[in-house]
mmCIF file as Biopython writes it, N, C-alpha, C and O atoms, coordinates in Angstrom:
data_model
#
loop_
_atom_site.group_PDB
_atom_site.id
_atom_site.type_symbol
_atom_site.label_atom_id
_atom_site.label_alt_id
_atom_site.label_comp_id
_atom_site.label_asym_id
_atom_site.label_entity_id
_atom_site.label_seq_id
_atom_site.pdbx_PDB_ins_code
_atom_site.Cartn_x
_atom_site.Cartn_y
_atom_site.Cartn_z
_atom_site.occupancy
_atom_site.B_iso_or_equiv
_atom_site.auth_seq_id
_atom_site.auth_asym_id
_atom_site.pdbx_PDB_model_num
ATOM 1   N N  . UNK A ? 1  ? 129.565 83.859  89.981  1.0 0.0 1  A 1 
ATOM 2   C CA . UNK A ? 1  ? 130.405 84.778  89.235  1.0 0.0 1  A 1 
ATOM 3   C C  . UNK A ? 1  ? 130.449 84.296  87.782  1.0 0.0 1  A 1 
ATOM 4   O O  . UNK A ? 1  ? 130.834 83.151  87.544  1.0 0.0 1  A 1 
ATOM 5   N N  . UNK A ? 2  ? 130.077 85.110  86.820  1.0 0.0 2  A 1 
ATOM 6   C CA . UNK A ? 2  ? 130.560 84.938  85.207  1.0 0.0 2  A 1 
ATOM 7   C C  . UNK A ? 2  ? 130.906 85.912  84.726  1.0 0.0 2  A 1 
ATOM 8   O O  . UNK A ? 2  ? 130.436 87.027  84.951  1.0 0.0 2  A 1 
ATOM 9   N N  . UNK A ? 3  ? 131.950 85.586  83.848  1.0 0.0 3  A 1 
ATOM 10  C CA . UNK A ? 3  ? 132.479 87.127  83.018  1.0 0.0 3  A 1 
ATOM 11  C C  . UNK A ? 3  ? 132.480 88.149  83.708  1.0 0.0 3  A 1 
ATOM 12  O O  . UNK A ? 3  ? 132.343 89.221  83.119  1.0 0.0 3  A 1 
ATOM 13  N N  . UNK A ? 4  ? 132.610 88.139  84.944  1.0 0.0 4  A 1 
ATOM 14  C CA . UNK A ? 4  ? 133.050 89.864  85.671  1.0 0.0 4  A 1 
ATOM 15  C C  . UNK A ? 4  ? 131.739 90.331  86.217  1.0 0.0 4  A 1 
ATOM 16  O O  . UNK A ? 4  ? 131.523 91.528  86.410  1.0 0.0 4  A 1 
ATOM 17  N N  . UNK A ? 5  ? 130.631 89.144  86.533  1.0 0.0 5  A 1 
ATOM 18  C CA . UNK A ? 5  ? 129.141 89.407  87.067  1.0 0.0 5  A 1 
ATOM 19  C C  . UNK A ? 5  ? 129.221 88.771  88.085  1.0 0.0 5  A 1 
ATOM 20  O O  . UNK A ? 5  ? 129.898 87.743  88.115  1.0 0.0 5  A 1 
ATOM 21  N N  . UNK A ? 6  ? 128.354 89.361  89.485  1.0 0.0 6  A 1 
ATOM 22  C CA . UNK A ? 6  ? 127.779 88.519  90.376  1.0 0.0 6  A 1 
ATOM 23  C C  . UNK A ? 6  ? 126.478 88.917  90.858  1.0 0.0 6  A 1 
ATOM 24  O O  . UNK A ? 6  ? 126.114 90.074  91.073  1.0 0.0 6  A 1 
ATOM 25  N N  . UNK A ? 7  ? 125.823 87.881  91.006  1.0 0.0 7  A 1 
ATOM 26  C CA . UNK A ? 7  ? 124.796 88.140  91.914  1.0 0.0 7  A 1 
ATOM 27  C C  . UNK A ? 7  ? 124.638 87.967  93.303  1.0 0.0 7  A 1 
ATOM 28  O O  . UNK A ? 7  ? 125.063 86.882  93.699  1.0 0.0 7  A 1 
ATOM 29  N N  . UNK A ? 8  ? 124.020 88.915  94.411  1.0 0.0 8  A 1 
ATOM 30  C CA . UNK A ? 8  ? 124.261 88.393  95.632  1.0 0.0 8  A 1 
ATOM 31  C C  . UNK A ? 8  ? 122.323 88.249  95.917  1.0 0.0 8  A 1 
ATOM 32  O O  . UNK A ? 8  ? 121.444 88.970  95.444  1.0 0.0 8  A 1 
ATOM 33  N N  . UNK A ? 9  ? 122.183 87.025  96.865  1.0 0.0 9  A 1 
ATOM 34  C CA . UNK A ? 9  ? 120.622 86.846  97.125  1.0 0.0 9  A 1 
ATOM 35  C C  . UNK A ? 9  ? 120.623 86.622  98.452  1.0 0.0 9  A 1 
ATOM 36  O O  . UNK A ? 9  ? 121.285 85.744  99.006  1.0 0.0 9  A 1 
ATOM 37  N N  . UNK A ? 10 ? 119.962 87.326  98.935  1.0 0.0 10 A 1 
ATOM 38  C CA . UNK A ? 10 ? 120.107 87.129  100.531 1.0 0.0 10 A 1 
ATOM 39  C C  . UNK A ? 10 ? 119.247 87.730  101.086 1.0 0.0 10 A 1 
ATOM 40  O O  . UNK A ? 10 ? 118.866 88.739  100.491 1.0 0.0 10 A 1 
ATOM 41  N N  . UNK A ? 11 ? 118.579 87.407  102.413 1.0 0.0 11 A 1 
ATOM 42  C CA . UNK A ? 11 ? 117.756 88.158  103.097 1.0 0.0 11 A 1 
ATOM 43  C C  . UNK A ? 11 ? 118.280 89.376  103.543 1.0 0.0 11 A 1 
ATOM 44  O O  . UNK A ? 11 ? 119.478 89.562  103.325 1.0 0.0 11 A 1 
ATOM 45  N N  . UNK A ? 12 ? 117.600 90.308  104.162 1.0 0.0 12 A 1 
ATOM 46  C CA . UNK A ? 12 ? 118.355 91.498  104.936 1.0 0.0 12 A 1 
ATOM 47  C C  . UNK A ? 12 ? 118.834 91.355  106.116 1.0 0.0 12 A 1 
ATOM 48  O O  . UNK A ? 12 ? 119.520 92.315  106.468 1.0 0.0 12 A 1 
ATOM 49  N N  . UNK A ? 13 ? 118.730 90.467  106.913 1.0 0.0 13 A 1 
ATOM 50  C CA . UNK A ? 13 ? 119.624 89.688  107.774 1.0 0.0 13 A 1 
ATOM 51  C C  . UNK A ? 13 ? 121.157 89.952  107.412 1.0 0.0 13 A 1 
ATOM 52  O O  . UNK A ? 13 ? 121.947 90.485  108.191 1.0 0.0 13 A 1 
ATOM 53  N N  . UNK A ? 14 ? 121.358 89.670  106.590 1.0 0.0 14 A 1 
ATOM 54  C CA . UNK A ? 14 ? 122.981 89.660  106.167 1.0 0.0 14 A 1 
ATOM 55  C C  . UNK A ? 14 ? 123.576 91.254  106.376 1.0 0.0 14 A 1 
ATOM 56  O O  . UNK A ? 14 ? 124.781 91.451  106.531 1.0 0.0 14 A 1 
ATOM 57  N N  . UNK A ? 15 ? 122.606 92.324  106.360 1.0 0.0 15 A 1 
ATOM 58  C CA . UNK A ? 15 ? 122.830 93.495  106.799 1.0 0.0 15 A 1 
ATOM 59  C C  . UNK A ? 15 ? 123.316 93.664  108.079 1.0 0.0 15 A 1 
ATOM 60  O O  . UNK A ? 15 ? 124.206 94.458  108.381 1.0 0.0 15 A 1 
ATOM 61  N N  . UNK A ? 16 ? 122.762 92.953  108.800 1.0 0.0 16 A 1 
ATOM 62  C CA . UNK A ? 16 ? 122.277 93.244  110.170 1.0 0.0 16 A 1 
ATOM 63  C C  . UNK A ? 16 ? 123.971 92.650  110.594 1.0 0.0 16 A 1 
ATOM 64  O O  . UNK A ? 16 ? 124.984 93.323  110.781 1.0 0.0 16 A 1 
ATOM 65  N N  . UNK A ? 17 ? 123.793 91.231  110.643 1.0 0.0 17 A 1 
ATOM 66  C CA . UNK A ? 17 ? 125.124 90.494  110.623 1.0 0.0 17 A 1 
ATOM 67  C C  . UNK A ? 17 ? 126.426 90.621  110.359 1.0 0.0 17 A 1 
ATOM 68  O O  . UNK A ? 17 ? 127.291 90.386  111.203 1.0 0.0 17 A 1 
ATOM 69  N N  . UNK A ? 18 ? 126.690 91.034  109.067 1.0 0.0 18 A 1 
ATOM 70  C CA . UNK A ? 18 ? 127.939 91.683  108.803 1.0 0.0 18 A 1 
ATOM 71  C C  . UNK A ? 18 ? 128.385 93.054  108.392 1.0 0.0 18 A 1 
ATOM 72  O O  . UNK A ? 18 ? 129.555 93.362  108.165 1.0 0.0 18 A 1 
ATOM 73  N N  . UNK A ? 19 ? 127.071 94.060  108.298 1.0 0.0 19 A 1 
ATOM 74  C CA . UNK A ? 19 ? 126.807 94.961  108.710 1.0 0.0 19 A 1 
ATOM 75  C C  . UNK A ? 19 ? 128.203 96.048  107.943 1.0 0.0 19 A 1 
ATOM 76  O O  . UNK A ? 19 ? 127.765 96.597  106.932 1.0 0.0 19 A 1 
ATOM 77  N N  . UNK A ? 20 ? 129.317 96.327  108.157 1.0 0.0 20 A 1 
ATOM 78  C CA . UNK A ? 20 ? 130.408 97.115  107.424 1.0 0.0 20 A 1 
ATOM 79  C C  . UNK A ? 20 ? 131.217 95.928  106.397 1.0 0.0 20 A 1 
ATOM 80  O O  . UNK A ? 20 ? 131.663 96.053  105.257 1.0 0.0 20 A 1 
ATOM 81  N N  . UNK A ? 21 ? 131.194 94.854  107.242 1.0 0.0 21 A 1 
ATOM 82  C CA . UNK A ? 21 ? 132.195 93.812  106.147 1.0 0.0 21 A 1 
ATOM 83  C C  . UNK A ? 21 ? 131.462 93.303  105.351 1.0 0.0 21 A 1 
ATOM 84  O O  . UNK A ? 21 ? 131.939 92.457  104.595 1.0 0.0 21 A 1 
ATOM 85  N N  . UNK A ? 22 ? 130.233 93.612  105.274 1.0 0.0 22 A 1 
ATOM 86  C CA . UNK A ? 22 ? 129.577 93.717  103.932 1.0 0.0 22 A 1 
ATOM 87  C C  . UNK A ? 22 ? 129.751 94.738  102.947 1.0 0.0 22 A 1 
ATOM 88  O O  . UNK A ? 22 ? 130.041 94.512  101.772 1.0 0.0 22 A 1 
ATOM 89  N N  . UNK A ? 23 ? 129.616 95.557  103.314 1.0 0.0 23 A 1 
ATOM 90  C CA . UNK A ? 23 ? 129.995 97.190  102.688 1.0 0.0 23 A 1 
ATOM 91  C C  . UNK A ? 23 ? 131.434 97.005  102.089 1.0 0.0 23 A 1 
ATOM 92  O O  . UNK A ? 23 ? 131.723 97.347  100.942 1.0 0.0 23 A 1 
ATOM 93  N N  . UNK A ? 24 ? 132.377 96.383  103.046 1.0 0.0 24 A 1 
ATOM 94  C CA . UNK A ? 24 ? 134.057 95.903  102.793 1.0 0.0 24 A 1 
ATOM 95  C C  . UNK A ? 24 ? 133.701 95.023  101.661 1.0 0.0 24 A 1 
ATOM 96  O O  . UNK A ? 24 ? 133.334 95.467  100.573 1.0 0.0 24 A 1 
ATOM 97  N N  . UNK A ? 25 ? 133.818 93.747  101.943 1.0 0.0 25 A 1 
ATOM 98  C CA . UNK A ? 25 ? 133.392 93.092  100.923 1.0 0.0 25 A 1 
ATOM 99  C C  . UNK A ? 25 ? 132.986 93.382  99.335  1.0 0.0 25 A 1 
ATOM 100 O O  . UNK A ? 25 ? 133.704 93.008  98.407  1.0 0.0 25 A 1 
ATOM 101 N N  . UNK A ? 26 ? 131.750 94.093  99.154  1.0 0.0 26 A 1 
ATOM 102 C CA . UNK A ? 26 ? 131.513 94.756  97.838  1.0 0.0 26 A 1 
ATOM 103 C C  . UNK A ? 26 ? 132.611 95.880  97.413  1.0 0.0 26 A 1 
ATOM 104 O O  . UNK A ? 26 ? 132.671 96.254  96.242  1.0 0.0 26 A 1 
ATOM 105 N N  . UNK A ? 27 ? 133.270 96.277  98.173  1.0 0.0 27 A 1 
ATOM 106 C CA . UNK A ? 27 ? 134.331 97.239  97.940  1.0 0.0 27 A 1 
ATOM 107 C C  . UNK A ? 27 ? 135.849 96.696  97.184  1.0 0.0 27 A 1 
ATOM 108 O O  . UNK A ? 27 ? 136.689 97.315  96.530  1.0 0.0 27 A 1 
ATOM 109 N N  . UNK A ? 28 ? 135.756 95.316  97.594  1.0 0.0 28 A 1 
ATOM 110 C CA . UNK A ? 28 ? 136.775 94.491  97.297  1.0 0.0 28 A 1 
ATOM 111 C C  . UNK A ? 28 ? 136.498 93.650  95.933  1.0 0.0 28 A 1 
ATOM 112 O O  . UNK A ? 28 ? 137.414 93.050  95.372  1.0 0.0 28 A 1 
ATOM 113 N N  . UNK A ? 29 ? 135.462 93.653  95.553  1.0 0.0 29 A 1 
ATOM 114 C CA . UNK A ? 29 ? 134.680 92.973  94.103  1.0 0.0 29 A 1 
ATOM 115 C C  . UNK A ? 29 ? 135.320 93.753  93.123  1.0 0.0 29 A 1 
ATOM 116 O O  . UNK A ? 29 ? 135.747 92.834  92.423  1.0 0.0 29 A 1 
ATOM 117 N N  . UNK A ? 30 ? 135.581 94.465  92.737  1.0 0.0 30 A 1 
ATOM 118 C CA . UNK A ? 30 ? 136.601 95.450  91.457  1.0 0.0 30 A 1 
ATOM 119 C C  . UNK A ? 30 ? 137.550 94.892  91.387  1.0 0.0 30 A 1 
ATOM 120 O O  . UNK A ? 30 ? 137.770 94.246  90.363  1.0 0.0 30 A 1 
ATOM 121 N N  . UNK A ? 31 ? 138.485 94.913  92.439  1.0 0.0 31 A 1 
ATOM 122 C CA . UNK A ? 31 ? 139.469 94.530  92.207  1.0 0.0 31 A 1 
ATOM 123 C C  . UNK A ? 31 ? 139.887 93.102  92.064  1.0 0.0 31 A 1 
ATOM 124 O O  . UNK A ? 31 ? 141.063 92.758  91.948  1.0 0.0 31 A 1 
ATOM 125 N N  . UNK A ? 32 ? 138.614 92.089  92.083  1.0 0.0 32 A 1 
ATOM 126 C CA . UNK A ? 32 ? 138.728 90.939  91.822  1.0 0.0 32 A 1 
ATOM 127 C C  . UNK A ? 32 ? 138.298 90.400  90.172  1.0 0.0 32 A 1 
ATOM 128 O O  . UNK A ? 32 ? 138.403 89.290  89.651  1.0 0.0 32 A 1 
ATOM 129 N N  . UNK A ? 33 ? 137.803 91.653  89.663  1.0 0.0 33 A 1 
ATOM 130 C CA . UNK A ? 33 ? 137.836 91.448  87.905  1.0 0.0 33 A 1 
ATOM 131 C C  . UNK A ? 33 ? 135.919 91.768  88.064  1.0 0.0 33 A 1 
ATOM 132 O O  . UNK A ? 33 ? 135.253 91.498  87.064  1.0 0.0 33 A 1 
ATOM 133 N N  . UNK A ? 34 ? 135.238 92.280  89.218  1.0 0.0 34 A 1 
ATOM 134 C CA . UNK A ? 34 ? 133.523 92.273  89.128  1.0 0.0 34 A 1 
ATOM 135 C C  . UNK A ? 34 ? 133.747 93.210  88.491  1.0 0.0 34 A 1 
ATOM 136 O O  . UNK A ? 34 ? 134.683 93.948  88.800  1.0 0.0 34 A 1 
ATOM 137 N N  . UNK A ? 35 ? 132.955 93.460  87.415  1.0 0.0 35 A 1 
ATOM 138 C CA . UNK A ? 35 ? 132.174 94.718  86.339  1.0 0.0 35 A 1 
ATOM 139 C C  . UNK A ? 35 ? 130.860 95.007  86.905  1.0 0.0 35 A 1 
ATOM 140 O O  . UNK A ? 35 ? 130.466 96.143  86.639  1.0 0.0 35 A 1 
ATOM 141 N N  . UNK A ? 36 ? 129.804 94.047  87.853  1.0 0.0 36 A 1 
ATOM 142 C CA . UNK A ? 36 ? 128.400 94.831  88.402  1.0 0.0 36 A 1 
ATOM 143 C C  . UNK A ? 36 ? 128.460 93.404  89.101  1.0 0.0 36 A 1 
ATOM 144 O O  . UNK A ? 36 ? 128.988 92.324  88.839  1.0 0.0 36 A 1 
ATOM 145 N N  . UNK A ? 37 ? 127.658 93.925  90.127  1.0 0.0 37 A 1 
ATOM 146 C CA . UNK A ? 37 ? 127.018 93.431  91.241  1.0 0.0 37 A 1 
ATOM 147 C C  . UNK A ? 37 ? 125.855 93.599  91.523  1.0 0.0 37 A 1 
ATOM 148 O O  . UNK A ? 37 ? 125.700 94.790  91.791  1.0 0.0 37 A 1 
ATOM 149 N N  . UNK A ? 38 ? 124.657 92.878  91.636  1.0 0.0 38 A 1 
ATOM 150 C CA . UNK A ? 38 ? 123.806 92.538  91.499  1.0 0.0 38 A 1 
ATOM 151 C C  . UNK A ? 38 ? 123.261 92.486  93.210  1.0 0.0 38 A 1 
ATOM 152 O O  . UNK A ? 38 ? 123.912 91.743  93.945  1.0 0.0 38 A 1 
ATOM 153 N N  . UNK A ? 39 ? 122.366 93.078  93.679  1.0 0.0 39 A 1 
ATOM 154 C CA . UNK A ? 39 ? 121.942 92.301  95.060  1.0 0.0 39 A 1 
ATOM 155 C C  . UNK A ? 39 ? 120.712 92.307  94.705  1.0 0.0 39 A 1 
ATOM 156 O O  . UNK A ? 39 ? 120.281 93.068  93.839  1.0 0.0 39 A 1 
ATOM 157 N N  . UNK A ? 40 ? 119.884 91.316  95.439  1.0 0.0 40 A 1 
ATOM 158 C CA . UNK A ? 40 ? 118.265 90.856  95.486  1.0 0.0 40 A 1 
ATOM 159 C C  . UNK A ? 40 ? 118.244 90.352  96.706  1.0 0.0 40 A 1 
ATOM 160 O O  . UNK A ? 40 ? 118.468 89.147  96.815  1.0 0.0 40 A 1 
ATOM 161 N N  . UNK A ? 41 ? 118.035 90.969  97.631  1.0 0.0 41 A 1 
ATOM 162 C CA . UNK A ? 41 ? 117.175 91.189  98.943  1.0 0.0 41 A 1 
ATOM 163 C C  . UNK A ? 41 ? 115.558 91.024  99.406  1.0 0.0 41 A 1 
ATOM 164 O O  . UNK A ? 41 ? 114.540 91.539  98.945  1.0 0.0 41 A 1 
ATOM 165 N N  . UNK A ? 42 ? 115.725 90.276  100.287 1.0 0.0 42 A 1 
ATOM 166 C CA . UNK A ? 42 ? 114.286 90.373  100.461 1.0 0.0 42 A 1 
ATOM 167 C C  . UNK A ? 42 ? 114.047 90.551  102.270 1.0 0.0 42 A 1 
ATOM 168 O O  . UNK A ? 42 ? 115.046 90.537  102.990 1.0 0.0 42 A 1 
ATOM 169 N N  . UNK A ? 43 ? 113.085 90.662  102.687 1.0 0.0 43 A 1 
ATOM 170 C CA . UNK A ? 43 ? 113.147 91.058  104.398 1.0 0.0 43 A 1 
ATOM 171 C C  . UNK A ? 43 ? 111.728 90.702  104.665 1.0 0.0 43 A 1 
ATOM 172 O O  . UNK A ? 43 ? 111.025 91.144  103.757 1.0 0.0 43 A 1 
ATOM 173 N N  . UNK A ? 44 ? 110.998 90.028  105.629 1.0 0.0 44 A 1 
ATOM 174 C CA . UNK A ? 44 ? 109.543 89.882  106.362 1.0 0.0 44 A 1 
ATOM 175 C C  . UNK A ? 44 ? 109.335 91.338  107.353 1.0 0.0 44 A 1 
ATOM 176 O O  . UNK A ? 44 ? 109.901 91.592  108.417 1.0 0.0 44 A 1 
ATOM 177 N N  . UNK A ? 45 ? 108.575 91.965  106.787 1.0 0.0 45 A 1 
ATOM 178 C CA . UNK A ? 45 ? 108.067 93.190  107.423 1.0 0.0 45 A 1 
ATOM 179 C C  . UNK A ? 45 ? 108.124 93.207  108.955 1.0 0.0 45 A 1 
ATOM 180 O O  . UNK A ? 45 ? 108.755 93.832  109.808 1.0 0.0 45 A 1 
ATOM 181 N N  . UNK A ? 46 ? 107.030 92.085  108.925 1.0 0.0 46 A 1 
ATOM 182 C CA . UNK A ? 46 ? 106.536 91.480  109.992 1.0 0.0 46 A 1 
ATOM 183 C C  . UNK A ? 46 ? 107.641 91.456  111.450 1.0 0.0 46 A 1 
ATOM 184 O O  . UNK A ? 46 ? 107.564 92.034  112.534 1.0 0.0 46 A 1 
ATOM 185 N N  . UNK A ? 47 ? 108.643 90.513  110.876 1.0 0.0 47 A 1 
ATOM 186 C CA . UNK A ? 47 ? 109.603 90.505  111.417 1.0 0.0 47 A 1 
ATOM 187 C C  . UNK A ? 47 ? 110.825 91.312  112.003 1.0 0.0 47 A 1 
ATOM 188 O O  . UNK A ? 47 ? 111.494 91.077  113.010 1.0 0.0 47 A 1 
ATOM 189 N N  . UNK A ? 48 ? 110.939 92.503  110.928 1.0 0.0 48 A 1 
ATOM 190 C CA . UNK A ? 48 ? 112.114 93.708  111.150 1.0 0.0 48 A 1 
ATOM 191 C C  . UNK A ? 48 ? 111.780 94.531  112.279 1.0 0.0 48 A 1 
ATOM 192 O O  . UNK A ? 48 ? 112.565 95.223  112.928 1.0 0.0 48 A 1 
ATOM 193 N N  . UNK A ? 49 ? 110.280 94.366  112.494 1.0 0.0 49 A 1 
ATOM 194 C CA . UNK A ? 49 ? 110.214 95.461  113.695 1.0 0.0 49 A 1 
ATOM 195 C C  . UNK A ? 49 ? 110.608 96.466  113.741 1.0 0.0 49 A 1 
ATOM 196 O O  . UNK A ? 49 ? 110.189 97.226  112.868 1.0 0.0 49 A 1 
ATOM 197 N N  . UNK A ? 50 ? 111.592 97.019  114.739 1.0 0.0 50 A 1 
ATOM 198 C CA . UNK A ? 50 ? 112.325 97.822  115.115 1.0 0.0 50 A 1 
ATOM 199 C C  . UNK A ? 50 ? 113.521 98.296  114.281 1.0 0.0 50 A 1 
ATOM 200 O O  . UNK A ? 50 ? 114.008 99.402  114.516 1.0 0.0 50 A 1 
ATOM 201 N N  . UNK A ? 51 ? 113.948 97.614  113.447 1.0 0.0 51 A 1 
ATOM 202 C CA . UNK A ? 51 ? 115.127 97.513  112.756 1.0 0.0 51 A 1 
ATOM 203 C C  . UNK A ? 51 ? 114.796 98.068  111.235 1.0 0.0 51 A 1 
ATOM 204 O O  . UNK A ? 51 ? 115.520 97.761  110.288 1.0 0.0 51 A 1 
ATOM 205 N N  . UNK A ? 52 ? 113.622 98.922  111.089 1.0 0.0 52 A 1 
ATOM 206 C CA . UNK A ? 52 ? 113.124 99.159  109.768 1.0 0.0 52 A 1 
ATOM 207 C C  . UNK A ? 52 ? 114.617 100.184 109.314 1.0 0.0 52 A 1 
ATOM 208 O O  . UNK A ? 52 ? 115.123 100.268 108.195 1.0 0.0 52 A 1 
ATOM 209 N N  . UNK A ? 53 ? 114.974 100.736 110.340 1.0 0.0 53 A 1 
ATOM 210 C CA . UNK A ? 53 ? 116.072 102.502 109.768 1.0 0.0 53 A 1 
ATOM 211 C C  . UNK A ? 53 ? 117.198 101.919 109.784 1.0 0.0 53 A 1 
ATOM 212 O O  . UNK A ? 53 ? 118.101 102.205 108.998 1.0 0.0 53 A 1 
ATOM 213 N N  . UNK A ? 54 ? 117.275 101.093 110.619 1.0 0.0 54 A 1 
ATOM 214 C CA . UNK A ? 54 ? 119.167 99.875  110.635 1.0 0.0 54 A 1 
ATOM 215 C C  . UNK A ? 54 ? 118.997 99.489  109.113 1.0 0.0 54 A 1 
ATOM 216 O O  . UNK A ? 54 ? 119.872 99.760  108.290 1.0 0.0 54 A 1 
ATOM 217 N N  . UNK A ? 55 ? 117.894 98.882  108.804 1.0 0.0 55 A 1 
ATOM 218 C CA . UNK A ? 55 ? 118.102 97.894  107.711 1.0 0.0 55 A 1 
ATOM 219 C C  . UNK A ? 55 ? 118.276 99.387  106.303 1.0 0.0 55 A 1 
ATOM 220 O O  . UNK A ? 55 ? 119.062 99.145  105.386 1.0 0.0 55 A 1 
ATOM 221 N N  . UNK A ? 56 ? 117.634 100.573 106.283 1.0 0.0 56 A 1 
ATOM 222 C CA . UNK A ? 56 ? 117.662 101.601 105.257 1.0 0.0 56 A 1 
ATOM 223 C C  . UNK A ? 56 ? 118.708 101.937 105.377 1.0 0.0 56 A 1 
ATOM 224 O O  . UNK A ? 56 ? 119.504 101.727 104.462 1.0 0.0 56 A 1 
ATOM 225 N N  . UNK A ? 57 ? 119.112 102.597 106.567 1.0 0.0 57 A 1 
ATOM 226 C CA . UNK A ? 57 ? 120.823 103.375 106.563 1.0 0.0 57 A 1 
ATOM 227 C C  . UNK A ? 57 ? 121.584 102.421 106.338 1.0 0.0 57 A 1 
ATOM 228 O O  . UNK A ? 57 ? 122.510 102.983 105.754 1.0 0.0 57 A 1 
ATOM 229 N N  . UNK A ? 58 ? 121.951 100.896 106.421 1.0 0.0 58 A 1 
ATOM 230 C CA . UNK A ? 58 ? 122.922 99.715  105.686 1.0 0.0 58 A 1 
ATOM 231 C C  . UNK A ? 58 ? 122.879 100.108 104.285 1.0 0.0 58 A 1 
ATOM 232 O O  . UNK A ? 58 ? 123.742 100.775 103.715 1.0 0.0 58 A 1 
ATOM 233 N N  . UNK A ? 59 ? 121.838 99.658  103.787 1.0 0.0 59 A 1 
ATOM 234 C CA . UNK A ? 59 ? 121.455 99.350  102.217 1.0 0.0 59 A 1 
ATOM 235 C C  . UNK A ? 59 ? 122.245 100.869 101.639 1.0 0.0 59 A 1 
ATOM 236 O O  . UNK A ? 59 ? 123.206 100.992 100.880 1.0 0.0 59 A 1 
ATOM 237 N N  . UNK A ? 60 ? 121.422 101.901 102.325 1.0 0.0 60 A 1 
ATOM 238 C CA . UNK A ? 60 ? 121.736 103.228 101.476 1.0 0.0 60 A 1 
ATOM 239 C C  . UNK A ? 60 ? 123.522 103.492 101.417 1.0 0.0 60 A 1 
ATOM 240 O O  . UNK A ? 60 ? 124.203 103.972 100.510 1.0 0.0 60 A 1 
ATOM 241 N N  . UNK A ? 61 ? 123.783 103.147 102.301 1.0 0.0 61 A 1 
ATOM 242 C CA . UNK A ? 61 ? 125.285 103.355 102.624 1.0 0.0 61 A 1 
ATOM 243 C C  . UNK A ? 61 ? 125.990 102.471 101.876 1.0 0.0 61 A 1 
ATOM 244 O O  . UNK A ? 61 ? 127.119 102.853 101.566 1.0 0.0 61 A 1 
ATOM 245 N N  . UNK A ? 62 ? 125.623 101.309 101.463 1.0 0.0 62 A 1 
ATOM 246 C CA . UNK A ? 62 ? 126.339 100.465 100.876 1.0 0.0 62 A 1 
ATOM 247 C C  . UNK A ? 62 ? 126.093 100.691 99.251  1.0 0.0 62 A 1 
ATOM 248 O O  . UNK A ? 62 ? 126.911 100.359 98.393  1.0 0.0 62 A 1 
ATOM 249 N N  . UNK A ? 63 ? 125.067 101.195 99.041  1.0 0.0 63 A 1 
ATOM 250 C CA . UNK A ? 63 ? 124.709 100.888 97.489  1.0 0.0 63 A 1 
ATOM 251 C C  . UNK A ? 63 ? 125.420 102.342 97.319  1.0 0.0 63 A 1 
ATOM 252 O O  . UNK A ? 63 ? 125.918 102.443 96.198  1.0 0.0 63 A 1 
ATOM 253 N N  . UNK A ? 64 ? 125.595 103.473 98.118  1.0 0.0 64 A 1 
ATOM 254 C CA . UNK A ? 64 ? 126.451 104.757 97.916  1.0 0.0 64 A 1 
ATOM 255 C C  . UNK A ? 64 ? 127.519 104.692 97.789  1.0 0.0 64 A 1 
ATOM 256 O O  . UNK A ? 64 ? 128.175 105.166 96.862  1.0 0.0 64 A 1 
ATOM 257 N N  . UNK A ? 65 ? 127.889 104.105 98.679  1.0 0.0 65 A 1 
ATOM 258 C CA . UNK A ? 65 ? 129.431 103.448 98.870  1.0 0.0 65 A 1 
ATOM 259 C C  . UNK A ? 65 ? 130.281 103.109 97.634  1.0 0.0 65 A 1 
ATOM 260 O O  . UNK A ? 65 ? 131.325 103.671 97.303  1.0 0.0 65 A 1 
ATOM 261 N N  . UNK A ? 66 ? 129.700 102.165 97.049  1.0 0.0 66 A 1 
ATOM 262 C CA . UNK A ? 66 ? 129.942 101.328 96.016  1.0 0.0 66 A 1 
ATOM 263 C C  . UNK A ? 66 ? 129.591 101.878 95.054  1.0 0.0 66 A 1 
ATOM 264 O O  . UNK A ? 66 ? 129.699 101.333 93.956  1.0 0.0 66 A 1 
#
């Protein structure tokens, strides 16, 4: 956090995991003095498998959300 900035870096895992209290979470950043929020995500293709539309409908919902 600086001057009313954060960055968040995390795999897309963290979607999966906390999934709405993530969504909560960024919702709660305003009122803690955040001016922008920053995410940088990254995910192994390879790996998501099945979870390609879990991991889109999170992201989309959250970056709408907010």
């Amino acid at each position: 956090m600086n001057e009313g900035h954060i960055e968040i870096r995390a795999t897309f895992d963290v979607l999966k995991l906390l999934g709405r209290r993530f969504y909560e979470l960024l919702q709660e950043l305003p009122s803690l003095g955040m001016r922008s929020v920053h995410l940088k995500m990254c995910i192994d293709m390879e790996e998501a498998g099945k979870d390609y539309r879990m991991y889109c409908e999170t992201l989309l919902n959250t970056v709408s959300g907010y």
